[in-house]
N, C-alpha and C positions, 0 to 999 in steps of 0.2 A: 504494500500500500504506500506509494508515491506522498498522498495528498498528506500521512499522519506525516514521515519525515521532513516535508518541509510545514508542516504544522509545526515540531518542534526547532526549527532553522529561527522559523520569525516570530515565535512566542515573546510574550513582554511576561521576563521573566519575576515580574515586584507581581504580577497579577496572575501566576500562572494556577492557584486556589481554584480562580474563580470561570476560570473555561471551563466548556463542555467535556467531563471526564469521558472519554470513551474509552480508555483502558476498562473504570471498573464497570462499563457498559460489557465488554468484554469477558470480565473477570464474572457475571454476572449469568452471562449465556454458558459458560464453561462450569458453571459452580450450580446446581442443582438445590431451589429452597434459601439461595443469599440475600434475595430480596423480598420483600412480599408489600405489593401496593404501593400506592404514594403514601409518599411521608418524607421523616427525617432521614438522613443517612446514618445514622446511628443504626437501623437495624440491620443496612448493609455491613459496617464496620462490624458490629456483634458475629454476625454469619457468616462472615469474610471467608473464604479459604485460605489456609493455612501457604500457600504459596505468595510467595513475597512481589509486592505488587511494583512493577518496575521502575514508575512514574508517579509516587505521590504529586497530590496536586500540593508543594513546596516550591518554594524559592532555592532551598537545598538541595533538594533532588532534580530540579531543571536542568541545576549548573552542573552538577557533574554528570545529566543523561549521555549515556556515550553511545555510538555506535549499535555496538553487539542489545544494548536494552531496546533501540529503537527494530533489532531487524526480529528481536523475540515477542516484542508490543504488536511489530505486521504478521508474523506468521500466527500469534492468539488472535488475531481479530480473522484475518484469515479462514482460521478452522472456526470462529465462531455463526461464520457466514454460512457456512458448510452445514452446518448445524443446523440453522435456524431456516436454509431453505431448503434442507432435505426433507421429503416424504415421513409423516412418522407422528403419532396424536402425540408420545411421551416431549415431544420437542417444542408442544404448544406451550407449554409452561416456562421451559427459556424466553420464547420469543416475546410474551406477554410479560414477565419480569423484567426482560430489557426494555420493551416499552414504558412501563409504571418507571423506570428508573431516569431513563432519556427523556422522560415527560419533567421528570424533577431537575434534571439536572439544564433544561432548557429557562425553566423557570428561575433557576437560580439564577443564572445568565443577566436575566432580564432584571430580575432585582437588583444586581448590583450594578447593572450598567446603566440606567435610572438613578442609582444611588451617584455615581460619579457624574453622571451628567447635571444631575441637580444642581451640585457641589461645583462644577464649572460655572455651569452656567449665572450661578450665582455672585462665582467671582467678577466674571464678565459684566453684569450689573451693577455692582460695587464700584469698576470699575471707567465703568458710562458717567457713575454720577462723578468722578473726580476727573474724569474728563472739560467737565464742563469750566472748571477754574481751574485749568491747565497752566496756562501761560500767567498765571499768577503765583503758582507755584514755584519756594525756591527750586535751585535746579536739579539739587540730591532727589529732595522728591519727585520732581520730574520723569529723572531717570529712572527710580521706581517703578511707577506709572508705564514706563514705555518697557521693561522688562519683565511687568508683570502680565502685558498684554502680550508678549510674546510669547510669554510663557503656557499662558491659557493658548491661543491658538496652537501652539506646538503638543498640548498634552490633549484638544479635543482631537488633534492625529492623531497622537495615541489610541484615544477608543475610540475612534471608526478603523482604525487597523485591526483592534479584537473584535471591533462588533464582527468586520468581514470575515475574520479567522473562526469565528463561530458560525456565522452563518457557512464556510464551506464544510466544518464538522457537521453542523445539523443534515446539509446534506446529505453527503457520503451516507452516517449511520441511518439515518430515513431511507436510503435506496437501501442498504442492508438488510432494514430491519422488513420492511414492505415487499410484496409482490410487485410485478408491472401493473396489474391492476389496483391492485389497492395505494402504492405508488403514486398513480395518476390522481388518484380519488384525494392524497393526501397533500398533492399539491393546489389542490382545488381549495381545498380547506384552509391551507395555509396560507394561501393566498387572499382569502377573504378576512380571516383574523391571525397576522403575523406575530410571531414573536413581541414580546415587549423590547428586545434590544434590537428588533429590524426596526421597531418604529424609532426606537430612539439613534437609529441609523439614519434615521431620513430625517431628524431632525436638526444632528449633527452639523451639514451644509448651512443654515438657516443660523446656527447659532457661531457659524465660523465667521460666515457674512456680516454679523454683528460688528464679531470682536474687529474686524477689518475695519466698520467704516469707525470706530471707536479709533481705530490704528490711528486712521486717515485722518481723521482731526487732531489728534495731535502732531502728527506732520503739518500741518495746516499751518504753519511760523508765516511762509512768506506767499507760496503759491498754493494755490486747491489741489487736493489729491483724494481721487476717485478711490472706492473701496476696492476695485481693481487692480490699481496700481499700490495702492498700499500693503493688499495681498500678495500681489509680484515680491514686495520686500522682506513680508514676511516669509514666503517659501526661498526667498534666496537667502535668505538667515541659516535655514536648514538643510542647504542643496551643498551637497560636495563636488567639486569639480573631478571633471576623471581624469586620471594619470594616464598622461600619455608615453609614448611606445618609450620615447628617450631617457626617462625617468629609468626604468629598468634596466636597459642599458648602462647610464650612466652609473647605477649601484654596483651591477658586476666588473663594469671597468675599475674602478676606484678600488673594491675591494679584491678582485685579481692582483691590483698593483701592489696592494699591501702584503698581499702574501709573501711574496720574493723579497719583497725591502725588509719584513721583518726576520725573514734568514740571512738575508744578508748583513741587517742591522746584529745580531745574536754573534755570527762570524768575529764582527768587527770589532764584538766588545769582550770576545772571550780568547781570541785567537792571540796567540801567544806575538807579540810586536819585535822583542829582540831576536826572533829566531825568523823571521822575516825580514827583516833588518839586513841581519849577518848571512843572510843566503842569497841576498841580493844587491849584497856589495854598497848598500848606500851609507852615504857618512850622514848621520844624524848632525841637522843642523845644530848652530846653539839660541839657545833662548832661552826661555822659559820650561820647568819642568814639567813631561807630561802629566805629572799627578795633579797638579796645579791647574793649568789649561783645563783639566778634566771634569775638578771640583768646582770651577767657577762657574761651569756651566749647568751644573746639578740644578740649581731653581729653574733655570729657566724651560727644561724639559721637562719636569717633575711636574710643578703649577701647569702647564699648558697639556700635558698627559691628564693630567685629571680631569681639566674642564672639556678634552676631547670626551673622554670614555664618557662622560655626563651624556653629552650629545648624542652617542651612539647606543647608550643604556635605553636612553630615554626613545629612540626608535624602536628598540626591539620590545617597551614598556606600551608604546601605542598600537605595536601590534596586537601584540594579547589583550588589550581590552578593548579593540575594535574587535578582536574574534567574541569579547563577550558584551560585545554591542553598548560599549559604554560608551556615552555620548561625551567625552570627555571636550570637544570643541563650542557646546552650551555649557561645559562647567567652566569650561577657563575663561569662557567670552571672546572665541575666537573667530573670526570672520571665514566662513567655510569657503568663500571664494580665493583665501591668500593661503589656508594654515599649509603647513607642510604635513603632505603621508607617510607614513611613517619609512616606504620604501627613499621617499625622499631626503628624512630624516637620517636615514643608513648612510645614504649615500653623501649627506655632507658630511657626516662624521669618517667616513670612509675616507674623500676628499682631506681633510684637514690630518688624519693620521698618516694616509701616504707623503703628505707635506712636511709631516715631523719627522718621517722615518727616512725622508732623504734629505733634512739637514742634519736629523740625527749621522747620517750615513758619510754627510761627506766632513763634518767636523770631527767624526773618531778616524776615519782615512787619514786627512792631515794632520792631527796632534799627533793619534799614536799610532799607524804604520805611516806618517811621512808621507804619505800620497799625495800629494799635491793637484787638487783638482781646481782652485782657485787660486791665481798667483797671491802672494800673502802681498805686493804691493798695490793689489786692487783692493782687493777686503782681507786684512788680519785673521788668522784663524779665530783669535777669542770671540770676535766679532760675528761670528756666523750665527751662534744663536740668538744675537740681539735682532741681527736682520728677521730672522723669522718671528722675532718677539714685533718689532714692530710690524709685519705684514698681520699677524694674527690682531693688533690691536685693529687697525686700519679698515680692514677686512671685518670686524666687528662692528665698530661706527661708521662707515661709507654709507655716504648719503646715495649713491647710486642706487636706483633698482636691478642688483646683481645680487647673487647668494643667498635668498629670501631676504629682501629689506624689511618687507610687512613683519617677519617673525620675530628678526633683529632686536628691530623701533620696538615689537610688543615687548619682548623683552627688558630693553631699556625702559618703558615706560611705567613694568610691574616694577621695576629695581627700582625707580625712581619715588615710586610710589611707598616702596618698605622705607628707602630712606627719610622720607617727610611724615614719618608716622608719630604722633597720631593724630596729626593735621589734617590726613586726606582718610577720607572711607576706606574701612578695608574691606576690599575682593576678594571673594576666595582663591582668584591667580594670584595676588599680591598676597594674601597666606603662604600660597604653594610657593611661589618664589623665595619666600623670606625664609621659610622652611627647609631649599635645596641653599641656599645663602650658609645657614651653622653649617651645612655637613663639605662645605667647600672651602673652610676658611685654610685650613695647610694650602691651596692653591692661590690663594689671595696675599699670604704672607710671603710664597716664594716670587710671586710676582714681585709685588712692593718690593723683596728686596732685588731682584732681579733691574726694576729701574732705577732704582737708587745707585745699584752697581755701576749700570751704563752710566748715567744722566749725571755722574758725579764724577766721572773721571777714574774710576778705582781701577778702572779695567787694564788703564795703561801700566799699571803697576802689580796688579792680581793681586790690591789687598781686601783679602776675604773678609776681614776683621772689621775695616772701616764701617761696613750697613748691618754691623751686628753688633754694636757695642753698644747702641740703646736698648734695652730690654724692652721696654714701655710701649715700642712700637707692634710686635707682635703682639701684645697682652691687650692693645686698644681693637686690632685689627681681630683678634678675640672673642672681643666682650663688645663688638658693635651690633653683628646679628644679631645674639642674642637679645642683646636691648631691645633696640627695634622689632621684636618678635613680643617683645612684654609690653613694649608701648603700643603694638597691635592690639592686643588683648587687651589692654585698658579701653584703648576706643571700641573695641568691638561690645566689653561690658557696657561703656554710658550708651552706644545705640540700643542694646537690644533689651539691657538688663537683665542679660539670661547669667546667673552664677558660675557656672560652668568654665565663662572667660577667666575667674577669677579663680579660679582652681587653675589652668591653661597659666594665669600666671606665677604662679607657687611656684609651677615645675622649671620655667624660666629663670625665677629668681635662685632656688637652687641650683639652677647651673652656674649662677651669675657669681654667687657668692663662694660656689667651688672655683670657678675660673681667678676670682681674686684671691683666695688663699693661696692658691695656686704660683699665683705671679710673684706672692710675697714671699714665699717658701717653696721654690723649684728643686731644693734638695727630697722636698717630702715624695714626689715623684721618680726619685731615683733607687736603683736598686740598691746602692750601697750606704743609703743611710741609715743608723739604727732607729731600731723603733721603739719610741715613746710614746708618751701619754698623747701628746700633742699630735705627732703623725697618726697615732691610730685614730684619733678623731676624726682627723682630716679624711683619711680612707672609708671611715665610719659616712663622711659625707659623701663620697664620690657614690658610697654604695648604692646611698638613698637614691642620689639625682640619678644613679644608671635604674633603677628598681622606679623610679619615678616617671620618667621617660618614656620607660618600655612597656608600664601598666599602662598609663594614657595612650600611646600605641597601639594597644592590644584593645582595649575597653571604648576609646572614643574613638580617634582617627580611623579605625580598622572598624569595631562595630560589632566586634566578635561574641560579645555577649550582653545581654539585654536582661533586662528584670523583670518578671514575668507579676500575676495580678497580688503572688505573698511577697512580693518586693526581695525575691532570690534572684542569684544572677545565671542568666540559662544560658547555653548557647543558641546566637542569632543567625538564621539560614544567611550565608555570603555568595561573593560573587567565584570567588577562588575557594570552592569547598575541599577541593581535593588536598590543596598546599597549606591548608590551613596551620597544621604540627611545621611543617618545614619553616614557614613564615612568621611562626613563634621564635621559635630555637634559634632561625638565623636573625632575627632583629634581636636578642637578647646578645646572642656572642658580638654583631658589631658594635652594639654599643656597649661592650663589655672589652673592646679591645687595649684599650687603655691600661688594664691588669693586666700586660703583657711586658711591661719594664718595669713593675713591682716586684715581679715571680722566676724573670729570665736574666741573669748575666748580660747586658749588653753586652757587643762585639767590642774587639777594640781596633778595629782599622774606621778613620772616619766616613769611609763611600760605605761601609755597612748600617751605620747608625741612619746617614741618609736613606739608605735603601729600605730601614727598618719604618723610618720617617714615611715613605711613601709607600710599604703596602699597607700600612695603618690610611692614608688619606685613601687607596685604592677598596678597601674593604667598607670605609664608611660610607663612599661615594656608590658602592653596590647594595649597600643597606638601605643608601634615602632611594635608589633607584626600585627596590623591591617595594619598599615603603608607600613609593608617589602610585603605583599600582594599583595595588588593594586600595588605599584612599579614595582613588578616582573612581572603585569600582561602589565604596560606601556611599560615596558622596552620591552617586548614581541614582543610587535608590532608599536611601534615607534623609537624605538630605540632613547631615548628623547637628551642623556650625548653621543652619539657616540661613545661608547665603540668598537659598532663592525665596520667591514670593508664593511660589507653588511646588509640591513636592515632586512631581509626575512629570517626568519631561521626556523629550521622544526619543527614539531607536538613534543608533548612529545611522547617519545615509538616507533618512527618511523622508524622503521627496514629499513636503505639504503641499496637498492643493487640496483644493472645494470647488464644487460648480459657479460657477459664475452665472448669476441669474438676477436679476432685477423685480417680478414677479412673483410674490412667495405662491403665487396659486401657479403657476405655470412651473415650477419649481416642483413641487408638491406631485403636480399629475405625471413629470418626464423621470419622476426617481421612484423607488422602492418597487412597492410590489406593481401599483398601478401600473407603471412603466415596465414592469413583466407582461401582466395579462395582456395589454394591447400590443405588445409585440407578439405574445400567444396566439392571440387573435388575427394577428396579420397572417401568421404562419411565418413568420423572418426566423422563429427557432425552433419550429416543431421537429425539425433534424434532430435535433440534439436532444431529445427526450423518446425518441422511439428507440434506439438502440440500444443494447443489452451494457451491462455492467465489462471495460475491459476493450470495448469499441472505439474505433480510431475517432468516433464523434462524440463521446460518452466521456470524455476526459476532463475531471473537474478543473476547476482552473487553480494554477498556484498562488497560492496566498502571496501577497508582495506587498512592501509597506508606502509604494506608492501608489496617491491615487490621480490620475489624469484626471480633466474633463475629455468628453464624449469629444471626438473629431463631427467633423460636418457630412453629414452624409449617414454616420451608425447609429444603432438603435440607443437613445439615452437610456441613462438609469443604473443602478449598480448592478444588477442583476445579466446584463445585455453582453454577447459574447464578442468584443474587440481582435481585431486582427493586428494591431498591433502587439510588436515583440518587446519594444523597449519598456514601455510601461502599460502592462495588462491591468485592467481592470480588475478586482476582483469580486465575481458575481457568487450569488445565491445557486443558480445550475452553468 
């Protein structure tokens, strides 16, 4: 069965309770006496069979449906059909319990799709009346106002995508459950009194049309804007653009390239230099000592290594939750015509590590096998990684439209935004930002010193010691995120008054007050200090803020457990059910990495200490990348920080549209069922109702979470069969 698997493709997995169960329709016809009559499902659950049902109607068991559950959900429904239309009186009592069950679970449908639409459409009203003293409003609230409209439009997609994803289950299981005659008899019926969520399917159109011309007047600043053209905006909010052919291309060239650089890079740093040297007959120039050369250059590959791997996390981080359809470009507020895809995403991080892997490449050639690929009177060997230090800045701020600018600017925009806190509103981008800001600061300090290095002259003399003889400067460079993460959370408490922020800032400030004991006593951090009364305090506090940290982690950002109606803490169905334990464990050891120069003998060559320095920044910078994950997947469908105005917001990729219609009576008569029967009645689709279950004209249509309007010329209505491929309609038969 084709139509259940991509049933489970484009389910909205916060709502997946509330569809039409036709597992335990199935479970039902297979299970002899599991149900009996209408009613509650409780006496289905009591008489359940003993066989474990594949597909709870959860949020927890959507996420991890795999494969091998969906092809054993087709082959029970399968035999259950088998069943139910074989010859045989004992098989009447399946058929009639799956009835009384499909009867209930249709009405469920309708209750709650009524229940959300009320709850829209209500906001939509709410939101008419503060339309009206729009432009008198200051401008925060404004922006309110126009994101809460969007919002409501984007989540009445949402259910007309399940009204239609129920209406193609009702079918199917109705052609199941039915003869050809009784079948026909049953569309007659249902056509005269439909479903309570097909009506609020057709009401759906009517109440988008609203929030549109609602839209429109608040665009209404300088010129008139039709509910038309306001609509146009609102689906281009939602439309992702499609990648085109060179995007792919250009991820496998970029990462082809990296493969070779980085054995060849590995060669260059392990391969023995004197013995290369002496086999090759060259006289080592004199200068500067390679150790020297070597070590000067340690920040400035370190810090730009880090903020590469970010870039390239963070693609492979939008992948997985575009597989589980998190709309993460309405959480962060990104313009779906600029953002970058994640193969996009790959591919400039790809880009920017082949860049580092061939100055990495030719700066260890000339310091330590002497290769001379650049005469040293053009550009100085020391000099090489300042050049890439300056292109990567450059190439960061360029006002050009090259390299995603749109992404760039948004970036600088959130940053700028954490920095003026708590002046400006906070976003929840400008949360996320301020958030990957603490786990990035070892790249921020190598930077700093890395331009202090150049920009001061040290270089001409390789003293290391000059940009490190203030302390104060790393301990500031330190303790700035953080602040600005606590001065978030102050503003976030006076907007919303929810407590919460103010717990959000406890866990800050014990970092803040660890970071400064910290700064005042950097022996406490060392392995070879003894231990006293005092360091053990001090330890006693790292303990708390890593144990502080990782609870808010696991309990709010993540979402992982919830407190049920005796105020226990249960776990809460997620979006990543399966990684769940892994996703504990690894955020606890990275923010636990810190207990690794308490417990271990440091080295004592100084490129080890460095090298220790940066897979501590490399493992934290895979913790915030695991971290930004799950977050986005919470943020999804909890909405945990209240960021939005509405909780429900659409599918990734979810192409918004409504009919466009001026006439609500002529609206009315070209959609739902009416717009069946008179196409019935023409005969434009009596084809596709005579043929048998499995017929090249009998094939229900796939559920798709976009919905067109009708082209000129085809039969309107949702129910009407489209010959278009790009975006099918999705109908009733």
């Amino acid at each position: 069965a084709k139509w259940a698997r991509q049933i489970e493709q484009d389910i909205v997995y916060e709502w997946k309770a509330h569809y039409i169960d036709y597992q335990a329709i199935a479970r039902v016809g297979l299970t002899p006496g599991s149900y009996e009559g209408h009613g509650s499902h409780e006496s289905l659950r009591s008489r359940e069979s003993p066989t474990p049902r594949p597909a709870t109607p959860s949020r927890a068991e959507s996420n991890s449906f795999d494969e091998d559950t969906i092809k054993r959900t087709n082959s029970k429904w399968e035999t259950v059909i088998e069943l139910v239309r074989s010859p045989g009186a004992p098989l009447v009592a399946h058929s009639d319990a799956m009835r009384h069950l499909f009867s209930d679970e249709v009405n469920k449908v309708g209750v709650w799709s009524q229940e959300q639409f009320d709850k829209f459409a209500g906001q939509i009203k709410e939101l008419g009346g503060c339309v009206k003293d729009y432009f008198r409003m200051p401008s925060k609230t404004r922006k309110t106002v126009r994101r809460a409209l969007e919002e409501c439009y984007n989540s009445l997609a949402v259910l007309q995508n399940y009204c239609s994803q129920n209406a193609v289950i009702l079918h199917e299981v109705a052609h199941a459950l039915h003869s050809r005659s009784d079948y026909w008899q049953w569309i007659v019926k249902t056509a005269e009194d439909p479903p309570q969520f097909m009506k609020v399917m057709e009401e759906i159109p009517k109440m988008r049309l609203q929030c549109c011309k609602h839209y429109a007047k608040v665009l209404e600043e300088r010129t008139v804007i039709t509910p038309q053209a306001a609509e146009d905006i609102l689906r281009t909010k939602s439309k992702v653009p499609d990648l085109s052919f060179g995007s792919g291309v250009s991820l496998g060239l970029h990462i082809g390239m990296c493969v070779p650089l980085l054995f060849a890079a590995m060669t260059l740093l392990f391969l023995d230099a004197a013995k290369v040297v002496r086999r090759s007959h060259h006289k080592i120039p004199a200068g500067p000592s390679t150790e020297d050369l070597m070590y000067s250059a340690v920040p400035v590959f370190r810090g730009t290594a880090v903020l590469i791997l970010a870039i390239f996390l963070w693609g492979m981080v939008s992948k997985l939750i575009e597989r589980k359809k998190c709309n993460y470009v309405v959480i962060l507020d990104l313009d779906p015509r600029t953002k970058m895809h994640w193969k996009q995403t790959l591919s400039f991080g790809a880009f920017w590590a082949a860049a580092w892997l061939w100055t990495w490449c030719i700066f260890t050639a000339h310091v330590k096998h002497h290769v001379v690929i650049i005469p040293e009177h053009v550009l100085p060997p020391v000099l090489i990684p300042c050049v890439f230090l300056v292109f990567f800045f450059f190439m960061a701020l360029c006002p050009f439209d090259i390299l995603h600018r749109h992404t760039r600017w948004w970036i600088l925009k959130q940053f700028s935004d954490v920095v003026c806190s708590p002046f400006v509103a906070v976003t929840f981008a400008a949360n996320f930002i301020g958030d990957y800001m603490t786990s990035t600061v070892k790249a921020f300090i190598d930077l700093q010193y890395s331009i202090c290095f150049y920009g001061s002259g040290a270089w001409r003399t390789l003293d290391m010691g000059y940009c490190k003889q203030n302390p104060w400067v790393p301990f500031f460079i330190t303790l700035l995120p953080l602040t600005w993460r606590l001065l978030q959370c102050i503003r976030r408490f006076k907007d919303t008054n929810a407590r919460m922020h103010l717990a959000n800032c406890g866990k800050y400030a014990t970092s803040i007050l660890t970071v400064i004991i910290g700064a005042w006593h950097p022996d406490y951090t060392s392995y070879y200090t003894d231990w006293h009364v005092v360091r053990v305090l001090y330890v006693l506090l790292l303990v708390t803020s890593t144990l502080y940290s990782w609870s808010w982690d696991i309990f709010m950002d993540w979402g992982y457990f919830t407190r049920d109606a005796e105020g226990n803490w249960v776990p809460r169905p997620i979006v990543f059910e399966r990684a769940r334990t892994f996703n504990v464990v690894a955020d606890l050891i990275g923010r636990s990495a810190w207990a690794y120069t308490l417990i271990v003998k440091p080295p004592g060559s100084r490129f080890s200490v460095e090298l220790l320095v940066f897979l501590t920044a490399l493992v934290e910078i895979v913790r915030r990348s695991l971290w930004a994950g799950v977050r986005l997947g919470n943020e999804q469908f909890n909405n945990t920080s209240q960021y939005r105005a509405v909780k429900d917001i659409p599918l990734l990729q979810l192409d918004t549209r409504c009919l466009h219609a001026n006439d609500p009576e002529v609206e009315q008569a070209n959609t739902g069922f009416a717009g069946f029967m008179e196409a019935w009645r023409r005969g434009s689709i009596t084809g596709s109702l005579t043929g048998r279950r499995g017929s090249a004209d009998r094939r229900s249509p796939s559920p798709v979470r976009s919905q067109s309007p009708p082209k000129s010329g085809a039969t309107p209505g949702y129910y009407s069969r489209q010959s278009s491929t790009a975006s099918r309609q999705t109908s009733f038969l």
